[in-house]
N, C-alpha and C positions, 0 to 999 in steps of 0.2 A: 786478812787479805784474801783476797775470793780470785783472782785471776792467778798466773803463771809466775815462779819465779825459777830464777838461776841463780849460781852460786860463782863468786867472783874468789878463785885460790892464787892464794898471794904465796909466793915462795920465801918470801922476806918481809919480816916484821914490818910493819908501820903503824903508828895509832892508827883506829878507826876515827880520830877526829881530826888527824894529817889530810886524811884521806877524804874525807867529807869535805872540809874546808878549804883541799886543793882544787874539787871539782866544781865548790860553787862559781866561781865567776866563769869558767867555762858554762856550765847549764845554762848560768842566767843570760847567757849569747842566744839561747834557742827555745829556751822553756820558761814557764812564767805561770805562777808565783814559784819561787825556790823558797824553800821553809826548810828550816832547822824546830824540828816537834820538840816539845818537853823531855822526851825519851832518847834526843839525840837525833833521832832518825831526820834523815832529809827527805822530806816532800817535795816534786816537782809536777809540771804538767807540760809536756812537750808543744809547744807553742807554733814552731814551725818546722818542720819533718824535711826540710830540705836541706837540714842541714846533717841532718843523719844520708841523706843520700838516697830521703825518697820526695821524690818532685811533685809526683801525682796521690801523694795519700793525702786524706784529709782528717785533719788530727780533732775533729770536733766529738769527735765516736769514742778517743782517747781517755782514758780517764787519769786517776791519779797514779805515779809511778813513787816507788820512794827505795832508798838507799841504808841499810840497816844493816849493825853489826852481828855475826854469828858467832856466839859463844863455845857451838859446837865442835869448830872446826881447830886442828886436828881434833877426829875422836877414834875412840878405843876402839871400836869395833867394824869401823871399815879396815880396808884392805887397803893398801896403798903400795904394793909393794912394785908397781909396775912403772914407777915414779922413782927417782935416783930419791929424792926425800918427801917426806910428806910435807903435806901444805903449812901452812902458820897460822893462817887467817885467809877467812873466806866472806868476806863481806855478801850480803845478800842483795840482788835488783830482784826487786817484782811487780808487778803491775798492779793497782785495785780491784779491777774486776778483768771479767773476759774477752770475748770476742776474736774477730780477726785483727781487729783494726789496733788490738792492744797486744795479741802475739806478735804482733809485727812489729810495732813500735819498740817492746823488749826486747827482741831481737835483734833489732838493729843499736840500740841504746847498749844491750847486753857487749855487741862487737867494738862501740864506740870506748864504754868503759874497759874491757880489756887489753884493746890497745894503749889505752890512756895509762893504765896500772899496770901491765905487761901480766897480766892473769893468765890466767886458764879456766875456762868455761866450764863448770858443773850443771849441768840439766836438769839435778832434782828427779831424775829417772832414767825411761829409756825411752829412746827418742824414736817415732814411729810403731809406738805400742799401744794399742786400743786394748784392754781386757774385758774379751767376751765371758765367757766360760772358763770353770779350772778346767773341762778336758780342752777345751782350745789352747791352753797357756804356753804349750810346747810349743806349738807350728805359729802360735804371733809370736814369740818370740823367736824364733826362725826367722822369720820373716823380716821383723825389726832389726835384726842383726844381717841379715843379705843387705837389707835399703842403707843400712849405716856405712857397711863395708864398699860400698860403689862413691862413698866422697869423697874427695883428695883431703889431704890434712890428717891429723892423728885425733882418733878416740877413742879412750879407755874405757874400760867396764870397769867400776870399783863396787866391790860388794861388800853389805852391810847387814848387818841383824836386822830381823826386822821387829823380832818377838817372838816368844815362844820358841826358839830356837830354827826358826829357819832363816836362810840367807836369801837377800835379793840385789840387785846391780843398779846402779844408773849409770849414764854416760857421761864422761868429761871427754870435752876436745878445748884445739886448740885453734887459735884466731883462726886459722886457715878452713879448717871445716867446718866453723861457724858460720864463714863468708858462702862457702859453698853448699850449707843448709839451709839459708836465708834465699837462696835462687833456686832451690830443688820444689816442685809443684806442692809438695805434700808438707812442706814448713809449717811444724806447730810446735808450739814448745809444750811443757809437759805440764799440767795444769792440779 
């Protein structure tokens, strides 16, 4: 998958095929085809975007969206500790490809599902991080964390191996700062 995703952290168990199978007749309200793949995963294509709560996009640009189980989550070697528990399960949205027109869509899809599933929003990174250079690496990220810190709602930085033994962070928030990420000019998710 070549576009954006995020990570949907579930505090309480549920199959990922509860979970799949509760969301399809909801999707099929707004999106079209809904497919269940060989591998489980659901396929969908957002059909009509007003129903996410945008009026004027036009989802022709949109490409394939799908829903998939992460094996990962919890794992060993993030940090969680800024969390009363870690996560259970972390079901995956991501887009097919790129664009605006498909940040935006899992964006809004991303806020749709977590209300739906009472989640908590994983980024897959950090939000408002371009990496230019390793000597720039400090002041973007400086900078990424001033722009994160100006939006209501709660998010966390969880750091994780990356390899070789160094650490790096992404960001989890919750509904609240997603809503208020999705209206901030500079909304992208982390690709």
């Amino acid at each position: 998958m070549a576009g954006p995703a995020v990570g949907l952290w579930l505090f309480e168990h549920r199959s990922f095929e509860e979970i799949r199978d509760g969301v399809i007749p909801w999707l099929e309200t707004f999106c079209g085809p809904v497919e269940t793949e060989a591998d489980g995963d659901l396929a969908f294509r957002v059909r009509e975007s007003a129903s996410l709560g945008l009026h004027a996009l036009e989802t022709t640009e949109g490409g394939m969206f799908f829903l998939s189980e992460d094996d990962c989550i919890p794992a060993d070697d993030e940090d969680y500790s800024d969390f009363s528990l870690p996560p259970v399960q972390g079901p995956i949205l991501a887009a097919g490809c790129s664009g605006q027109v498909n940040h935006i869509l899992l964006g809004h899809l991303a806020r749709a599902f977590a209300q739906r599933l009472h989640a908590t929003i994983d980024f897959d990174g950090v939000l408002g991080y371009t990496p230019d250079d390793r000597a720039e690496e400090a002041a973007d990220l400086a900078r990424a964390r001033a722009l994160v810190a100006t939006l209501p709602g709660t998010v966390r930085e969880v750091s994780y191996d990356t390899g070789g033994g160094d650490r790096w962070i992404r960001h989890v928030g919750d509904l609240q700062f997603l809503r208020a990420w999705l209206q901030h000019p500079d909304f992208r998710l982390v690709k």
